[in-house]
C-alpha positions as a printed NumPy array, in Angstrom:
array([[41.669, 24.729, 58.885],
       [45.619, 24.085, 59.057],
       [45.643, 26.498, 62.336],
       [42.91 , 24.673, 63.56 ],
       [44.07 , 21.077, 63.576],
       [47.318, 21.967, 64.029],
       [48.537, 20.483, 60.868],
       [50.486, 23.994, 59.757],
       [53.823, 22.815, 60.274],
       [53.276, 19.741, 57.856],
       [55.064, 19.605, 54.406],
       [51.471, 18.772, 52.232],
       [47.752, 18.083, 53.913],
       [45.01 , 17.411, 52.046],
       [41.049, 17.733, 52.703],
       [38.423, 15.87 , 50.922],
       [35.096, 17.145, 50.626],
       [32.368, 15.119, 49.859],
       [29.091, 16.019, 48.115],
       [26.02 , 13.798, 48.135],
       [23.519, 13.592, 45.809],
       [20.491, 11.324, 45.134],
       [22.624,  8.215, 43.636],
       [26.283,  9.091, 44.445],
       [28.839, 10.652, 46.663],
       [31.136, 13.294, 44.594],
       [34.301, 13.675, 46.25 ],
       [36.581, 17.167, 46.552],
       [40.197, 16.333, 47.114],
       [42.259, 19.76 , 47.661],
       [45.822, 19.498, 48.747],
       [47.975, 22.123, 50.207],
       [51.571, 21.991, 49.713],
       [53.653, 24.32 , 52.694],
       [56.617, 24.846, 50.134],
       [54.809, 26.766, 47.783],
       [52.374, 27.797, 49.425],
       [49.737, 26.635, 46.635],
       [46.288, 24.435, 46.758],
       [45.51 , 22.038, 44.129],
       [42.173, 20.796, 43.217],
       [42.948, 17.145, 42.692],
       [41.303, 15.29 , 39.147],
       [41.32 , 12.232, 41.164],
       [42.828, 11.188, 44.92 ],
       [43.113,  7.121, 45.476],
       [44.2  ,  8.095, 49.042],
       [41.626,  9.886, 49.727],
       [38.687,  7.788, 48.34 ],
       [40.155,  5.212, 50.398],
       [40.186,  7.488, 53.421],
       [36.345,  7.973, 52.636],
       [35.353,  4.788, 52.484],
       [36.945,  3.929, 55.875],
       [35.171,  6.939, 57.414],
       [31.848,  6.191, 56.075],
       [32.914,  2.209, 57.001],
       [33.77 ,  3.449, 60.73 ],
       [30.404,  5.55 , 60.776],
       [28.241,  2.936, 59.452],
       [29.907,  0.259, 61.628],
       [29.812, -2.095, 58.733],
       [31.16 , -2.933, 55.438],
       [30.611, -1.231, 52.626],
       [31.454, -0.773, 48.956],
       [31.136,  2.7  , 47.026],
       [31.943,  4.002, 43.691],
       [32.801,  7.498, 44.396],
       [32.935, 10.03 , 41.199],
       [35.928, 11.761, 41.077],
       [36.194, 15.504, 39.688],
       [37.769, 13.913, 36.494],
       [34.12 , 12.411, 35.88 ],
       [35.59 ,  8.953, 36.389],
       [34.747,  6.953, 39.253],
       [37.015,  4.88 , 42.132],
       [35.482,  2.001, 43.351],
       [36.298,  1.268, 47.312],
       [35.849, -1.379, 49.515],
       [35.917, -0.985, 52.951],
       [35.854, -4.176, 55.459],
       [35.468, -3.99 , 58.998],
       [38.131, -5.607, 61.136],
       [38.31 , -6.38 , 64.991],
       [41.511, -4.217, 64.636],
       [40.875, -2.094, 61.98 ],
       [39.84 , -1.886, 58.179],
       [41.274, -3.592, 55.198],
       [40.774, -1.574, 52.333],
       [40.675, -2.131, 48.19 ],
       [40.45 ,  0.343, 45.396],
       [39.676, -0.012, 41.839],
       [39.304,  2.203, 38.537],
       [39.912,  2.349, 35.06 ],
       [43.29 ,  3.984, 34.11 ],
       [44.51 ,  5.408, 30.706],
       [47.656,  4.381, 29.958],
       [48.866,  5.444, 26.031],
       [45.589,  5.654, 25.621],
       [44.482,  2.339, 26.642],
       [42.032,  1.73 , 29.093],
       [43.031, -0.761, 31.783],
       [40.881, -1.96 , 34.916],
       [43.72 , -1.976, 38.171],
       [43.285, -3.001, 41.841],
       [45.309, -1.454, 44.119],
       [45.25 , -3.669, 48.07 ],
       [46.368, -1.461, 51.532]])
């Protein structure tokens, strides 16, 4: 896939796969890092669920809000709203901190 798009030469790319089921999309987040020549299966990717929810957004042709489940078992919730220009896009998901659970919202 890195030959094929052309995106060899880069220092890190990352893919995310997404798997539907009846009630939820599962997303796949794999990153390849050129340095070491390693892939990592990603517990969670913010990026990317935000990524996904502008994709389905831009395929839909609408708004749209998602919880996607993330291969930690957790889930990121994602807004994506249509712009004339482009998308504005929110995240938001429980984090462990010290073992506290906090509820963040992250704004691009």
């Amino acid at each position: 896939m890195l030959s094929k798009y052309g995106v060899i030469d880069n220092l890190a790319n990352g893919v995310m796969f997404m798997q539907r089921t009846s009630d939820t999309i599962k997303i796949h987040p794999v990153v390849w890092v050129k340095n070491t020549d390693t892939l990592f299966y990603e517990t969670a990717c913010g990026s990317g669920s935000i990524a996904v929810g502008v994709a389905i957004s831009n395929i839909l042709n609408k708004d749209v809000c998602l919880s996607l489940l993330q291969p930690s078992g957790k889930y990121i919730d994602v807004k994506s709203i249509c712009l004339q220009d482009g998308y504005k896009v929110s995240i938001s998901g429980v984090v462990e901190k010290n073992n506290k659970r906090r509820k963040i919202k992250w704004k691009y």
